[in-house]
N, C-alpha and C positions, 0 to 999 in steps of 0.2 A: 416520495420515498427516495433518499439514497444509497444508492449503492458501493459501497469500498469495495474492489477488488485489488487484494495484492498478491503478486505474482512474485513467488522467489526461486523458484528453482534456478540452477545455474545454468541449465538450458535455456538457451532461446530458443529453439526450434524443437519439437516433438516432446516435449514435455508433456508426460499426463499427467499432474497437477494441474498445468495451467489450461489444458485440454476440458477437465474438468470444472476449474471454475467457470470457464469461458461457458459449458453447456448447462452450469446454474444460473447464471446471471442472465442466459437468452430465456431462460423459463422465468428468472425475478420481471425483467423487460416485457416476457410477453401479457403479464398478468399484469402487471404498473406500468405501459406506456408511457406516460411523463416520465418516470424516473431519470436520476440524474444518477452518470456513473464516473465515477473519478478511480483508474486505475494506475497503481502504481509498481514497477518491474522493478526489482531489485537488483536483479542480474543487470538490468539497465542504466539505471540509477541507486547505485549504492546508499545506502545509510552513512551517514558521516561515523566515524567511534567516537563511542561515550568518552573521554580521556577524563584527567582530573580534573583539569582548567575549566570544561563544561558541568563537569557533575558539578562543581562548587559553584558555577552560576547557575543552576538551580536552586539551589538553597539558600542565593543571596537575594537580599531586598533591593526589589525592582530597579532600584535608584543607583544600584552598583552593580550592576550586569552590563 
């Protein structure tokens, strides 16, 4: 199993969102031992913005991105 966990609240500390996810994922974990968990903080690590220049290399072919 994997796991995404994404945390966005703009809190880093005492956040109940992230409080929250945190006490679903020790129940996903304690049920799927192997699992694999890849968490990603937003407050931490921003999302780049979508601009124009990127939306149109989505829609260009491969060869021109």
């Amino acid at each position: 199993m994997n796991i995404l966990q994404i945390n966005s609240s703009a809190r880093r500390e005492g956040s109940q969102s992230t409080l929250l996810a945190d006490s679903i994922v020790e129940r996903l974990r304690a049920l799927e031992p192997d699992a694999t968990l890849t968490v990603r903080d937003l407050a931490a690590t921003p999302h780049r913005e979508l601009d124009a220049a990127a939306l149109q290399a989505l829609f260009a072919a491969p060869a021109e991105r």
